[in-house]
N, CA, C and O of each residue as an XYZ file, in Angstrom:
436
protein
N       8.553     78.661     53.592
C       7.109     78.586     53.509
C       6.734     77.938     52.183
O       7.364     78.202     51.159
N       5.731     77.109     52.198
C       5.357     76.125     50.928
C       4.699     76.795     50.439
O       4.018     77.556     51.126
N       4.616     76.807     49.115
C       3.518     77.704     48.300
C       2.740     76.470     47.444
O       1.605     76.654     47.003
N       3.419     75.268     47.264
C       2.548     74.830     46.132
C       3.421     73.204     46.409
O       4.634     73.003     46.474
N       2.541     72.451     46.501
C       3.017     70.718     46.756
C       2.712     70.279     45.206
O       1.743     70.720     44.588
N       3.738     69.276     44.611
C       3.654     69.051     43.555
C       4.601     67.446     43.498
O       5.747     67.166     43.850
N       3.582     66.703     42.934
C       4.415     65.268     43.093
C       5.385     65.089     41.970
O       5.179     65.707     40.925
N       6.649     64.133     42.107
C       6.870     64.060     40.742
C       6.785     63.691     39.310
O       7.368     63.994     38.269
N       5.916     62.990     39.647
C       4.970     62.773     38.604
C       4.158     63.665     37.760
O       4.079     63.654     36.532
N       3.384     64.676     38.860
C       2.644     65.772     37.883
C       4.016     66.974     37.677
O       3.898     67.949     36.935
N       5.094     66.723     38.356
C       6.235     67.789     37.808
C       6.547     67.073     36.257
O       7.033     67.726     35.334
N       6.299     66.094     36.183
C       7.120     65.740     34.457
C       6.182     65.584     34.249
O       6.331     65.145     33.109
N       4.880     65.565     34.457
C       3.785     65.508     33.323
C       3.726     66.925     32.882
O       3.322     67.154     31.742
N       4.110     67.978     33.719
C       3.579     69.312     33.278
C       4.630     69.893     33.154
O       4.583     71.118     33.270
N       5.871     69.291     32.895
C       7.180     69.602     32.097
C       6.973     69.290     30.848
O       7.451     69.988     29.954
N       6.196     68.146     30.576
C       5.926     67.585     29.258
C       4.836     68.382     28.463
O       4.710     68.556     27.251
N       4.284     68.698     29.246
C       3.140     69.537     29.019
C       4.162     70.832     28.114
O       4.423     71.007     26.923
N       4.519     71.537     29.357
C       4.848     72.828     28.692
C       6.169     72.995     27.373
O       6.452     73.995     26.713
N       6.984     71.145     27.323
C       7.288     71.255     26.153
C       6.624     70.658     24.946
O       7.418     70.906     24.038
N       5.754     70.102     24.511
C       5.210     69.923     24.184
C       4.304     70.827     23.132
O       3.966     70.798     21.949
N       4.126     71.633     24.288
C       3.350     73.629     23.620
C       4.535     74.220     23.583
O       4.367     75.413     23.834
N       5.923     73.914     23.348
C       6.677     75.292     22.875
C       6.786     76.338     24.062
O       7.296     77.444     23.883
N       6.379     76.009     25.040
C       6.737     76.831     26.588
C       8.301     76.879     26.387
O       8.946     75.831     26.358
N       8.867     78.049     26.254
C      10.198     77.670     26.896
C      10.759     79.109     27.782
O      11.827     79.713     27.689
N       9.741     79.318     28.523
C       9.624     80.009     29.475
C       9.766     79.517     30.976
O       8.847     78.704     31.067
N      10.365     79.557     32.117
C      10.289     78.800     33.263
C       9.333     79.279     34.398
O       9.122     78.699     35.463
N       8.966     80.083     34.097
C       8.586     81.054     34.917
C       6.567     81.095     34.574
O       5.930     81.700     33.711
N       6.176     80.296     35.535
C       4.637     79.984     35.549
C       3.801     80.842     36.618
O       4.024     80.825     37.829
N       3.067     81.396     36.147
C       2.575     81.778     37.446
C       0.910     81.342     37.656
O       0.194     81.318     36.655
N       0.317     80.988     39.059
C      -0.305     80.098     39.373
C      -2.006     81.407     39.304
O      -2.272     82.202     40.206
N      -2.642     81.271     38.311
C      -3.621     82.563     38.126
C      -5.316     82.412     38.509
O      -5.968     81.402     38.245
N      -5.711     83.291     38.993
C      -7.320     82.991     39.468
C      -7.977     83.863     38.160
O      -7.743     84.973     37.681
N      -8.856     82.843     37.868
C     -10.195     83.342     36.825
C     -11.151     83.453     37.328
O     -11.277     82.718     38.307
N     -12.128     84.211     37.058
C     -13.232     84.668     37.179
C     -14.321     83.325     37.391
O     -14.418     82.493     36.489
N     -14.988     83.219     38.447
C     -15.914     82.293     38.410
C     -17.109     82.525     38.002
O     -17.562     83.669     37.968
N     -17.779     81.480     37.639
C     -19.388     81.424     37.467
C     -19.585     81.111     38.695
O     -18.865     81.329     39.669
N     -21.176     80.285     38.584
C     -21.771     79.640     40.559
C     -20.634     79.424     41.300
O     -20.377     80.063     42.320
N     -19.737     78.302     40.708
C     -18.938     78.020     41.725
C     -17.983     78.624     42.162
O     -17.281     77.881     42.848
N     -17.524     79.886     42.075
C     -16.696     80.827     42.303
C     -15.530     80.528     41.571
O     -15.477     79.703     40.659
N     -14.582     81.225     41.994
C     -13.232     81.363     40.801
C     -12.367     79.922     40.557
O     -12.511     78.919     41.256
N     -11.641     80.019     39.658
C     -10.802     78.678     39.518
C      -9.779     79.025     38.989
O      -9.769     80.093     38.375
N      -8.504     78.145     39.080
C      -7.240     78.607     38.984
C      -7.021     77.983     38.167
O      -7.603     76.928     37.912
N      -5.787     78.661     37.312
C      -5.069     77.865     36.136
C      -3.628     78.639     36.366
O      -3.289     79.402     37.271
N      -2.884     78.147     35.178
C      -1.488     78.795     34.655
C      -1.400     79.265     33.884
O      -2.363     79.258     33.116
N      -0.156     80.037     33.511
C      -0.181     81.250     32.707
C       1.558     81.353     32.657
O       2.266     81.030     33.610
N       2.064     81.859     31.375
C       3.739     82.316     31.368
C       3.686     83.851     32.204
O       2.857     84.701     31.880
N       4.545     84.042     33.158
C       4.396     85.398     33.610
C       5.955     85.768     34.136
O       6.938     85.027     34.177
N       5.818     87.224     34.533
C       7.555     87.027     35.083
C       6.774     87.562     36.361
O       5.553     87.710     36.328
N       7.737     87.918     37.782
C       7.877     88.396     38.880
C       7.337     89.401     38.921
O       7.622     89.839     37.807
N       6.438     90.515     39.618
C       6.457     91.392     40.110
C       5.792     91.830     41.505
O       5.152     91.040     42.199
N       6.023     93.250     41.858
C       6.053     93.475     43.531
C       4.718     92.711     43.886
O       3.731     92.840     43.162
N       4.703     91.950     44.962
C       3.994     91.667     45.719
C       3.315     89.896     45.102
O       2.162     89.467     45.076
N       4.692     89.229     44.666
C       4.733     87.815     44.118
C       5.679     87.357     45.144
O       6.564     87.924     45.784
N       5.126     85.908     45.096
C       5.890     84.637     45.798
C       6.487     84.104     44.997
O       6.420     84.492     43.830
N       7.141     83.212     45.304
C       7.771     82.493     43.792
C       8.211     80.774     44.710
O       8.730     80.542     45.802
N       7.870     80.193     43.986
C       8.360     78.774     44.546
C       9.177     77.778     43.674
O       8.509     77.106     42.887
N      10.286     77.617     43.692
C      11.448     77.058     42.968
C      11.128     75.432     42.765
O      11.609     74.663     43.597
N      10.721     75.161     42.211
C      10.481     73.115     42.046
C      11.308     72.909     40.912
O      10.822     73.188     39.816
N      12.401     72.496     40.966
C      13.851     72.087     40.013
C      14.068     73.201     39.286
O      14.725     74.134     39.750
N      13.350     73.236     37.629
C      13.879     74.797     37.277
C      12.787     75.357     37.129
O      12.855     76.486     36.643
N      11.452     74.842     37.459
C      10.449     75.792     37.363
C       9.530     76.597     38.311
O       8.664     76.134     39.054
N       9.947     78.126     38.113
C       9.755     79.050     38.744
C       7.808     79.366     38.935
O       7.239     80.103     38.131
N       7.199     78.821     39.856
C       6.088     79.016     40.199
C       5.762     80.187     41.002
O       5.962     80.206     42.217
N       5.271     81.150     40.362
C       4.791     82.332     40.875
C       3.238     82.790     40.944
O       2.380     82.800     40.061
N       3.163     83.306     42.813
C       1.598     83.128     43.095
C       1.249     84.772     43.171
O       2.304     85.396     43.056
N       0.327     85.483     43.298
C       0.122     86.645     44.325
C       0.302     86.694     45.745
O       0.188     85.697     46.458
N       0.489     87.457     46.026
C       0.948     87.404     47.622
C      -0.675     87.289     48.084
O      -1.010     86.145     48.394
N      -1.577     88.179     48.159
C      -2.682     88.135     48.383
C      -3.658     87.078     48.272
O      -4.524     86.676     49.049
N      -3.122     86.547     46.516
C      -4.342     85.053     46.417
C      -3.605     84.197     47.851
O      -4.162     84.002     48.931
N      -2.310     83.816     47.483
C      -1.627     82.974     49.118
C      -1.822     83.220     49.944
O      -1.505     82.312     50.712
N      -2.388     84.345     50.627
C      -3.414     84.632     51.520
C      -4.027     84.200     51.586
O      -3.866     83.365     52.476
N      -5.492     84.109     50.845
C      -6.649     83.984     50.787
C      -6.487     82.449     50.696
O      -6.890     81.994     51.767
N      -6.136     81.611     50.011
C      -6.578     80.838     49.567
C      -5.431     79.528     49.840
O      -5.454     78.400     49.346
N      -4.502     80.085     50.746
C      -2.666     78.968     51.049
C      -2.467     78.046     49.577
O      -2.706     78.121     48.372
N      -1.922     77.234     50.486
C      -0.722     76.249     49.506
C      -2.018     75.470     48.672
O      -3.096     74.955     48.968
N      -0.898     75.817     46.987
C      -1.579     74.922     46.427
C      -1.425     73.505     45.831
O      -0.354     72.939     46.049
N      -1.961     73.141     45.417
C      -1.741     71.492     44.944
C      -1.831     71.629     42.840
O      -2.667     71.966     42.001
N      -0.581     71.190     42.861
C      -1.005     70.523     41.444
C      -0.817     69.022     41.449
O       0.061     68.310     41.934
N      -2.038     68.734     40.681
C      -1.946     67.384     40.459
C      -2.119     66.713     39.277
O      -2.671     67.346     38.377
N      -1.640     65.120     38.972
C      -1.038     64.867     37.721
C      -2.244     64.415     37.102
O      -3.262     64.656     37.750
N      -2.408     63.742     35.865
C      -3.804     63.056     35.482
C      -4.213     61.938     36.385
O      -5.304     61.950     36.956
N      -3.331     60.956     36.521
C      -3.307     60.130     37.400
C      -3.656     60.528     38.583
O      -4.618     59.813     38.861
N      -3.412     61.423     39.685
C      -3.755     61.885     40.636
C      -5.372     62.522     41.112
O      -5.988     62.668     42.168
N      -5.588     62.762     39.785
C      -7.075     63.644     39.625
C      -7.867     62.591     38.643
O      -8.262     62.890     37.516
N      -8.010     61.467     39.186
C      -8.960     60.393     38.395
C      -8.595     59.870     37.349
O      -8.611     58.646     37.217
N      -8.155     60.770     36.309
C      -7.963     60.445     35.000
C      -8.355     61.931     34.101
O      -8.284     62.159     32.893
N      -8.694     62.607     34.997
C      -9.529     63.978     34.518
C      -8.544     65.001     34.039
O      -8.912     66.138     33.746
N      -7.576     64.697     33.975
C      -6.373     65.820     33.360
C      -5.651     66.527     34.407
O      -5.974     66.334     35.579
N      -4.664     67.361     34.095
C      -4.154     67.849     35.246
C      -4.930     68.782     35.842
O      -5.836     69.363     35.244
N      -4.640     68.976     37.002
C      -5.717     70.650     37.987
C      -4.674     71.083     38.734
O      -3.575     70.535     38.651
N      -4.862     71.906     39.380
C      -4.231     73.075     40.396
C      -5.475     73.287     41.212
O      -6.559     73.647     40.752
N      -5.186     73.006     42.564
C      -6.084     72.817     43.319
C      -5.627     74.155     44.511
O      -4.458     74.374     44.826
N      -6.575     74.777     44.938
C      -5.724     75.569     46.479
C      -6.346     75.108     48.085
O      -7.518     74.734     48.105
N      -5.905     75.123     48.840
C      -5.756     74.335     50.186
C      -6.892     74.818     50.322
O      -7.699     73.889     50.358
N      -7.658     76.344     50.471
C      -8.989     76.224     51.039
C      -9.860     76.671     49.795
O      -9.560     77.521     48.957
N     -10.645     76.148     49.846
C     -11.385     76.146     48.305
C     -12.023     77.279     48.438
O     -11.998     77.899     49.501
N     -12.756     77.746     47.247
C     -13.815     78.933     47.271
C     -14.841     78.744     47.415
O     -15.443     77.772     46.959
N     -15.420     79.836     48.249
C     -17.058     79.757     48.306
C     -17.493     80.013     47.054
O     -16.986     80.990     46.503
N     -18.221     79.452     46.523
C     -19.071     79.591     44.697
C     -20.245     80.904     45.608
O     -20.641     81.187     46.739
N     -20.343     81.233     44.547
C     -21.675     82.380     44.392
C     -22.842     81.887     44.379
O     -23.629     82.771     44.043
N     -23.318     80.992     44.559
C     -24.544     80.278     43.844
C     -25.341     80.604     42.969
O     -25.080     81.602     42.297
N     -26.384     79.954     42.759
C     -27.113     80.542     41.574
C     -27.828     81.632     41.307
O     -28.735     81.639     42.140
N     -27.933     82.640     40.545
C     -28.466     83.916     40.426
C     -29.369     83.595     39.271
O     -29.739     84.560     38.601
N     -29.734     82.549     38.971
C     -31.017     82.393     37.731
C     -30.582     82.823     36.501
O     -31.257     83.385     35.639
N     -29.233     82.482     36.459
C     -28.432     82.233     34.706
C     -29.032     80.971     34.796
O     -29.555     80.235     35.632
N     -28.657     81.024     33.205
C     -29.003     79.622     32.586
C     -28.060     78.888     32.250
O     -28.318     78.002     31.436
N     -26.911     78.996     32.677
C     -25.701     78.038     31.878
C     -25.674     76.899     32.712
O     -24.786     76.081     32.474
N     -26.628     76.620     33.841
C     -26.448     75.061     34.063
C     -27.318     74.502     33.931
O     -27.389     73.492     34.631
N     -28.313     74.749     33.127
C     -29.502     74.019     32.792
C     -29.777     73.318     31.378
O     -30.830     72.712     31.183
């Protein structure tokens, strides 16, 4: 079962990445933050394994999801700068989130 499509391109960009920052951890795990309007958004994080993790092996780096977010939300996509316009790397997931919409904050005005 696929947990996460990753070209090779954004695999050595975000090999470069994590040496670069002194990562010398292999073990990434793929994390949901808290959203504003548009509901939550994902990033990475150094993490190890525990009950109720996936883990997806791409050469030596150990990508680990929640079992539950992979539920909710399937296979995800990372993609390289190149891949995402020029806009830097992202982590994208197969079905996106519904955003909250606006509740009459002001942070987009």
């Amino acid at each position: 079962m696929e947990k996460l499509i990753i070209s090779n391109e954004a695999y050595e960009e975000f090999k470069d990445f994590l040496q670069k920052n002194n990562v010398e951890s292999n073990n990434i795990r793929i994390a949901m933050a808290q959203g504003g309007c548009g509901g939550p958004t994902f990033g990475v994080c150094v993490g190890e394994v525990i009950e109720g993790d996936l883990v997806e092996k791409v050469n030596d780096i150990n990508f680990i999801i929640n079992e539950n977010i992979y539920n909710e939300y399937g296979v995800f996509t990372l993609l390289s700068t190149e891949e995402n316009d020029g806009l830097g790397m992202t982590i994208r997931p197969l079905i996106e989130p519904i955003g909250g919409g606006c509740a009459g904050c002001s942070g987009c005005h």
